[in-house]
N, C-alpha and C positions, 0 to 999 in steps of 0.2 A: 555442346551448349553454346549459344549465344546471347550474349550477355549487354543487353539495352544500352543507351547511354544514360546518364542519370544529370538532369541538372542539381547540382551539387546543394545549395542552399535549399532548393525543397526539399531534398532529402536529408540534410540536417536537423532542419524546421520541422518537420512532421515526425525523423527516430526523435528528437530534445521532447515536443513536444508526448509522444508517445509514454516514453521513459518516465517523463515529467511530472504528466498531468493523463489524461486520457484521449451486465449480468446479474438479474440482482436478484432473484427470490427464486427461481424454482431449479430442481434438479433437472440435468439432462432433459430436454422433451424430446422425448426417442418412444414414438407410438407400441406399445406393447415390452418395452425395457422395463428393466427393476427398477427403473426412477421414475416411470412415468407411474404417479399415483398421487392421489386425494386422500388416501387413507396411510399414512405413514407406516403404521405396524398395524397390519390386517391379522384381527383376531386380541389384539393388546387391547386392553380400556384406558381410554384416553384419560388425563385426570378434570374430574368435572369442574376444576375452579381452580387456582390458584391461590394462594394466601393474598388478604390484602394488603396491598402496600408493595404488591410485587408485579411491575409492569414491563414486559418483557422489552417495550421500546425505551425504554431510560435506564433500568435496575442496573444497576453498574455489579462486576466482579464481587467486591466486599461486599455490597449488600447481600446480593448473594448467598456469600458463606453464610451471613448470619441468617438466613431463613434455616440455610441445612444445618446450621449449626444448632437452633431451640425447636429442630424437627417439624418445622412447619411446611417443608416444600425436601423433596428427597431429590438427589439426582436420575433415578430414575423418572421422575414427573418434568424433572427439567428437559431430558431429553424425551421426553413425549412430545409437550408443548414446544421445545423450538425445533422442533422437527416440523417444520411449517408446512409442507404440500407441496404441490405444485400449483404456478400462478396463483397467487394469493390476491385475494379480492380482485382478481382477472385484471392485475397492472402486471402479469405477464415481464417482471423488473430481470428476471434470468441473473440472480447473483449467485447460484449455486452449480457446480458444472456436476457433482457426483454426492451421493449421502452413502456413508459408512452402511453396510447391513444392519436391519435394525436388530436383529438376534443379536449380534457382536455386541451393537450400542447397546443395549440394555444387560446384559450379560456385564460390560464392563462396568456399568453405571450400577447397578446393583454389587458385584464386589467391592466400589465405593462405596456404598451405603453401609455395607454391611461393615467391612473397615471405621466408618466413622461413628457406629454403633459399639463397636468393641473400643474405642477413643485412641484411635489411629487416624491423626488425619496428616497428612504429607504436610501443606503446603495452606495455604488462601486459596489458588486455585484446586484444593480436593473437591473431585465431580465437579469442577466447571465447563459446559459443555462450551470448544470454540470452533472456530474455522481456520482451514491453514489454506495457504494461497496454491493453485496448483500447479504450479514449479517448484514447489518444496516436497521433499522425499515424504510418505507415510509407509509404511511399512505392510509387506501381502498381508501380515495377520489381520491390520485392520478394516480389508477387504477393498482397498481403493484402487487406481491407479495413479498415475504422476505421469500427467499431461500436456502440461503448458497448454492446455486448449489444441493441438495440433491433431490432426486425426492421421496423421501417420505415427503417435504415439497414443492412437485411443485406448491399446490393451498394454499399456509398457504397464510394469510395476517393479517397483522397488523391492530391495529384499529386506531394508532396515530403513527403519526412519532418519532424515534430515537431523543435524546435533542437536538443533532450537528445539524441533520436534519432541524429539526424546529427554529432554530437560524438562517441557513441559508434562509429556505423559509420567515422566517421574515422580514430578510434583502431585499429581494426580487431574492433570485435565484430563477431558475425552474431545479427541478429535469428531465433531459430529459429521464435519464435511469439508471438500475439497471447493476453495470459491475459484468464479468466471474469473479471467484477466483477458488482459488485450495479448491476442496470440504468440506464443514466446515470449511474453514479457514486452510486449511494442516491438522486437527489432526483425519485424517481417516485411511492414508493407511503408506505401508513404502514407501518412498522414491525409487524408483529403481532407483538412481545410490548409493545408499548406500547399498543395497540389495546384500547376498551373493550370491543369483540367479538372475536371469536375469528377475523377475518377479519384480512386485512394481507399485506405482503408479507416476505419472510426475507433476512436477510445472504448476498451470494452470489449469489443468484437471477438470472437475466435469461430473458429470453423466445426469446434464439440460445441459450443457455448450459446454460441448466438450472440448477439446484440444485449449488454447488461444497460440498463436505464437506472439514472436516481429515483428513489422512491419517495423523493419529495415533489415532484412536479405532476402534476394531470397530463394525462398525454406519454409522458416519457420520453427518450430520447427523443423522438421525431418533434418533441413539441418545449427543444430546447433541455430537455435533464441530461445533459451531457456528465458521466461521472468521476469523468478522466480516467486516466490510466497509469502503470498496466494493471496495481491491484484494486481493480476497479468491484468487483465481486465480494471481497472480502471486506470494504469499507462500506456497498450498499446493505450487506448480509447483515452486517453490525447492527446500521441505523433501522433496520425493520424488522429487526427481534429474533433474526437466526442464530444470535450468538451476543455475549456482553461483550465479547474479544476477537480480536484474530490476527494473523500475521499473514503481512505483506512483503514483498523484495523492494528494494531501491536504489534503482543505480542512477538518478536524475529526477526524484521527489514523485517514484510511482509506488512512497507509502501515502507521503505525505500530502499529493495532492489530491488523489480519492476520496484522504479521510476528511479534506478541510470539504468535500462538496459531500460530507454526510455529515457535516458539524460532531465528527467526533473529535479527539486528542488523540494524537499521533506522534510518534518519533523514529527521525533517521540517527541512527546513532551513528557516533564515529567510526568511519573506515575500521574493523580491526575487534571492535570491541564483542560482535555475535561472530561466531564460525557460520560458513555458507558451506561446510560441508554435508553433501546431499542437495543443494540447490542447484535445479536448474540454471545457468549461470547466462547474463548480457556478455559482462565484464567482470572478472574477478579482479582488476584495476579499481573497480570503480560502487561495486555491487556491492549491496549489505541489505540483512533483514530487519524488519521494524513491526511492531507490535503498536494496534489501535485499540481504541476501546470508547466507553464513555466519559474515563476519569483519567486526570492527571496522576491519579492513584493506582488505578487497573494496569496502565500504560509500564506503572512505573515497577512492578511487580510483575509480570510478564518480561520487563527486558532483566530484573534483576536476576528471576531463574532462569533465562538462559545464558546471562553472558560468561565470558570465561575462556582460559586459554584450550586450544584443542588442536593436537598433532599434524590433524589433515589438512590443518588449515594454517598455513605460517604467519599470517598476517594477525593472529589474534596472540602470537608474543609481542605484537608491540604493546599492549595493555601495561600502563604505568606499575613499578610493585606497588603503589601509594594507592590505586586505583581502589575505592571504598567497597567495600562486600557488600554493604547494601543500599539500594536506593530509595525504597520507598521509605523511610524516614525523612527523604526530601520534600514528600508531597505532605507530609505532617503542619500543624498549624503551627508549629515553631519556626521553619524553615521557609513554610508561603507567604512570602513577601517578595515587597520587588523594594522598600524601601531601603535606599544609600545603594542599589544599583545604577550602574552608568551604562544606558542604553544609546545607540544611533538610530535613526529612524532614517533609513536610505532613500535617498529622494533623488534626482537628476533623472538618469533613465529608468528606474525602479518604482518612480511615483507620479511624478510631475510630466516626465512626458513617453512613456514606456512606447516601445516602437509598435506602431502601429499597422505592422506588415503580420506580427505576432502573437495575436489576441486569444487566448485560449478559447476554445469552442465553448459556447452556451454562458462567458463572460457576461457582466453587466458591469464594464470600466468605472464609469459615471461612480453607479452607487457605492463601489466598491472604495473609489478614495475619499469620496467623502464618510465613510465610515471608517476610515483609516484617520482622518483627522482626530474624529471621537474616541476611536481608540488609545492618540497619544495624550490626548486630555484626561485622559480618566487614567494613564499611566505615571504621569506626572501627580494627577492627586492622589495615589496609590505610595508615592513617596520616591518614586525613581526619578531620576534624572536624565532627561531624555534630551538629546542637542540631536541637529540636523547634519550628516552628513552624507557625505556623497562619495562614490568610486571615479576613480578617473578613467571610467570607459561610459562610451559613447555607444549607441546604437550599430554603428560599424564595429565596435568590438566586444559587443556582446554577441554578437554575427560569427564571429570569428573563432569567439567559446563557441559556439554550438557546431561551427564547422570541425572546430579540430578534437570536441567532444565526440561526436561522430566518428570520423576519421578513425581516433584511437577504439572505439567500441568497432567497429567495422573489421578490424584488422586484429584484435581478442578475439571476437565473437567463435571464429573455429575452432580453435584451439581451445578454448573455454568448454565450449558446449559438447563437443564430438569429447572432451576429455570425460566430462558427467555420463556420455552415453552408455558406458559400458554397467554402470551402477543400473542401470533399469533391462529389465527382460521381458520378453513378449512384443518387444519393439518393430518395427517395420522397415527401419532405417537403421543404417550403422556408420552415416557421414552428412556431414552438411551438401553434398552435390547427390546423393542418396536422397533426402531432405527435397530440394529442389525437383528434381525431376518426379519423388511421390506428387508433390503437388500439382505438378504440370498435369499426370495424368489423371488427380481426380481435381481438375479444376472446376468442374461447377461448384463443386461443396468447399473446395480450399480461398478458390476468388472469385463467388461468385459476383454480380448485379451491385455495386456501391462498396465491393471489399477488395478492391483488384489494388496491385499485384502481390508480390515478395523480392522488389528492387532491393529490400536490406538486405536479405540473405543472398541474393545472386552478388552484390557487392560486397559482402563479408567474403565471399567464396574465391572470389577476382583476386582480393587483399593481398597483400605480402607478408601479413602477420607481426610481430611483436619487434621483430629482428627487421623491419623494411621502414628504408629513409622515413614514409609519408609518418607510421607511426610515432617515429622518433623526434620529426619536425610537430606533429600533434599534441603529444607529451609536453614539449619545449613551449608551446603556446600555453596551453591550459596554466604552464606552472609560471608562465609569465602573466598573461591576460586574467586568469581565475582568480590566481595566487598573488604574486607579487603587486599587480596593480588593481586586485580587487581584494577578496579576504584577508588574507593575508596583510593586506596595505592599511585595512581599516583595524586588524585588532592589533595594528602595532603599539609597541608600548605605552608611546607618548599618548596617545588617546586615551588608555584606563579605560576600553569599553567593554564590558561585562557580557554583551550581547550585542543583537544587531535586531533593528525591527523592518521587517518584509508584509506586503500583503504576497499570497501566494499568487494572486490572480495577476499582477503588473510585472513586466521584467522580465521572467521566467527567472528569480533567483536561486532555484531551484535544480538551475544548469552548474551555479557555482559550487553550489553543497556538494552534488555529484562528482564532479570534474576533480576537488579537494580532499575531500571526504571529514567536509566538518560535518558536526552534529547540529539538527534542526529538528524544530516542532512545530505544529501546527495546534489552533486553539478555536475554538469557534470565534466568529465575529460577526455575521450578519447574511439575510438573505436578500438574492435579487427579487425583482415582481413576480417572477413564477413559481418562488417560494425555493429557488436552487439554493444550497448555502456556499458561502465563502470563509476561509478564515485567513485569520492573521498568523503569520509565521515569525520566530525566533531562532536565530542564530548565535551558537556560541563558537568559544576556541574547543579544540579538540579535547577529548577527554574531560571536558565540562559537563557531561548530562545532569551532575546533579546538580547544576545551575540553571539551567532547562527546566528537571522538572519540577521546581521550586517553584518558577517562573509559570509554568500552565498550572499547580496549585493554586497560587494565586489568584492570578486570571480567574479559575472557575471557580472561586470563593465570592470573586467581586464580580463577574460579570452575569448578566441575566442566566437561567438555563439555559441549554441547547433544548430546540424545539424537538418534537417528535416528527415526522414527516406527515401533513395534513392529509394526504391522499391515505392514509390507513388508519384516521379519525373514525370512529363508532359511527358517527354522525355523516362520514363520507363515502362510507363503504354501499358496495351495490346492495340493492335490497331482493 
């Protein structure tokens, strides 16, 4: 194997990027495959209407229940309808890589029904059909596999579900399907808008998946709906009615920034607080799962049944004992407020003049801070107290997080991923240099025409690992530059700051959540002229979520709706 040179900093730029920020509607298009279909259960009858008041691009979780709950909408009709097709209304968005069998799906969906008929219902989510990201484990029974996008694990399957996974089917969701991400989770290829050539690979992308587009924009990617990445799939999936819910991984805001460009509510929760055993893994350093939805409420109920300590996973004993059992009483009207919070609103390189070498693909800078202004005007008249501060890192060293963020994910990565490999069978590969060389030889389909190459993985491969200087020098950075003189420095005592306010689009602060492993939210806040969305983001101290989701209650008490995506308008649809 010969192993390229890499200029360092685009390859930083495009995995941060990647990880960061960045498939959106139909299953597989694989001509003559079990997903290629218009007719989702050939031979089922579809149900002719829905209840009204039930619109599958807004109805949040809880409303939801309450349709199956006064029998006016069953889970088996739930998974009819969002069982969408293939390319809906011919925007071709690709946010689904694989759908459950539909015999399983409604098999399961119906012993839910039948359960809540006899007044058994698990959980808020019984029979709520979602999406799981596809590097998270589902289990053969429920007929999927677990892919990361990679087609040298197109037939892997898992023998048992992911812990998050199995929390929720406990509760009583159904998983309906497996969504697109950006291949491995981003840490394949560079970036090309970070690329000093016009080669690289895009947010979204995979080589089962294809290219996922927002399904808010005309056109689609090519015409700027960049969706970010890596769970770029499961936050399109959301916004155009495949699901109320789903779960994403995040090792550098690739829950969080998806969901802010589908205006849903999203959360990275604290390093520690969900097990990632069964995740396909970046960085088990740095990596954690997060749950989106439409509501500060769905969000908040989703992270509360999975979280918890779990054997496989050492890092979720760090959960405080104090650590509250449940969260969604935060998203309650007693709790949503932001008044006598003490917020920062981060400005220096974060607002005022964010480096300009680092624009996330399909940005609109401009409108984005000026709707960050209005944001903290109406945060202030909400009753917080919001003062201006700043981190004392410059553009050179927020360069330097992304370099040694890198760095440390480069030098994990093997040992991470080759460690999950054995939990999957029917695989193709049984190593990261295995990995590598599959793809060399099916390179038209792995890198082809605007998706070249897999510099991360050949430089994960090169790595010295966990135990090599570069690492150790990387770690020592992040927990200097991330930590000490950035988070870390702003929620020191003397300040009394409760939170921290980011747009997601300026800065990449979303390098620092990763690199720390604080907990962040994202909140709708406004769209660019091609109708993309952006939001605002929240930062707390560790172990704060329910100060977070208090914070996005709020928010979406006070601020306008999130929109539906206008491309899947009655009114815009092909005739």
């Amino acid at each position: 194997m010969i192993f390229p040179s890499i200029h360092f900093f685009t390859l930083t730029a495009a995995l941060t990027s990647h990880l960061a920020l960045g498939a959106a509607l139909i299953p597989r298009s694989v001509p003559g495959s079990k997903h290629d279909t218009q007719t989702p259960f050939p031979g089922v009858p579809m149900p002719s209407s829905l209840p009204a008041g039930l619109d599958l691009l807004q109805t949040s979780i809880r409303q939801l229940g309450s349709f199956l709950n006064n029998g006016s909408v069953t889970s088996v009709q739930l998974v009819q309808a969002q069982h969408r097709g293939d390319n809906l209304h011919g925007l071709n968005l690709r946010a689904v890589l694989q759908v459950a069998p539909p015999h399983d799906l409604l098999r399961i969906a119906q012993i839910l029904d039948d359960e809540r008929r006899a007044g058994t219902v698990r959980s808020e989510m019984h029979g709520i059909p979602i999406l799981v990201k596809d590097n998270i484990a589902t289990a053969r029974e429920l007929g999927m596999h677990t892919t990361g996008g990679s087609l040298a694990l197109e037939h892997a399957v898992a023998e048992q579900d992911a812990f998050v996974v199995k929390r929720l089917r406990d509760a009583g969701a159904i998983v309906l399907a497996k969504s697109s991400l950006s291949e491995l989770a981003g840490v394949k290829g560079v970036l090309r808008a970070f690329s000093p050539s016009e080669t690289g690979t895009t947010n979204g992308w995979s080589a089962l998946g294809g290219q996922t587009s927002s399904g808010y924009v005309f056109g689609g990617f090519e015409n700027g709906g960049d969706p970010m990445g890596s769970s770029s799939g499961s936050a399109v999936g959301v916004s155009v009615g495949w699901a109320a819910g789903a779960l994403g991984t995040d090792t550098a805001g690739s829950t969080v920034g998806p969901a802010s460009r589908a205006a849903l509510y999203a959360i990275r929760p604290t390093l520690g607080l969900l097990s990632r055993s069964g995740v396909m893994p970046v960085s088990l350093e740095h990596e954690t799962v997060g749950p989106m939805g439409f509501t500060a409420y769905d969000v908040a109920l989703m992270l509360e049944l999975m979280m918890g300590r779990e054997d496989r996973d050492e890092k979720t004993s760090r959960i405080p004992p104090q650590y509250p059992p449940s969260l969604t009483p935060y998203a309650a009207p007693l709790h949503a407020t932001f008044h006598s919070l003490s917020l920062g609103f981060v400005r220096g390189a974060f607002y005022d003049s964010p480096d300009p070498t680092f624009l996330i693909p399909g940005s609109c800078p401009e409108t984005v801070q000026a709707s960050m202004i209005h944001a903290i005007i109406a945060l202030r008249a909400l009753g917080a107290n919001v003062s201006d501060v700043e981190m004392p890192l410059d553009h050179r060293g927020l360069r330097e997080v992304r370099e040694a963020s890198v760095m440390a994910w480069v030098n994990e990565f093997r040992e991470d991923w080759e460690g999950f490999l054995p939990s999957l069978t029917n695989r193709s590969v049984n190593s990261l240099e295995e990995l590598i060389n599959f793809n060399d030889r099916h390179a038209a389909a792995e890198m082809p025409p605007g998706e070249c190459c897999q510099d991360l993985l050949v430089s994960a491969l090169a790595a010295g690992g966990r135990d090599s200087p570069q690492h150790a020098k990387a770690t020592e950075t992040l927990h200097h530059l991330a930590g000490e003189r950035g988070l870390d420095h702003l929620f020191r005592a003397e300040l009394g700051l409760d939170a921290l306010v980011f747009s997601v689009e300026l800065g990449q602060p979303l390098t620092l959540t990763g690199a720390m492993g604080y907990p962040a939210v994202t909140v709708p806040l406004g769209y660019c002229a091609n109708g993309l969305p952006y939001g605002l983001m929240f930062v707390a101290r560790k172990w704060h979520e329910p100060t977070l989701i208090s914070m996005m209650a709020a928010w979406e008490a006070s601020w306008e709706q999130r929109r539906v995506p206008e491309p899947l308008l009655e009114s815009n649809r092909p005739q």
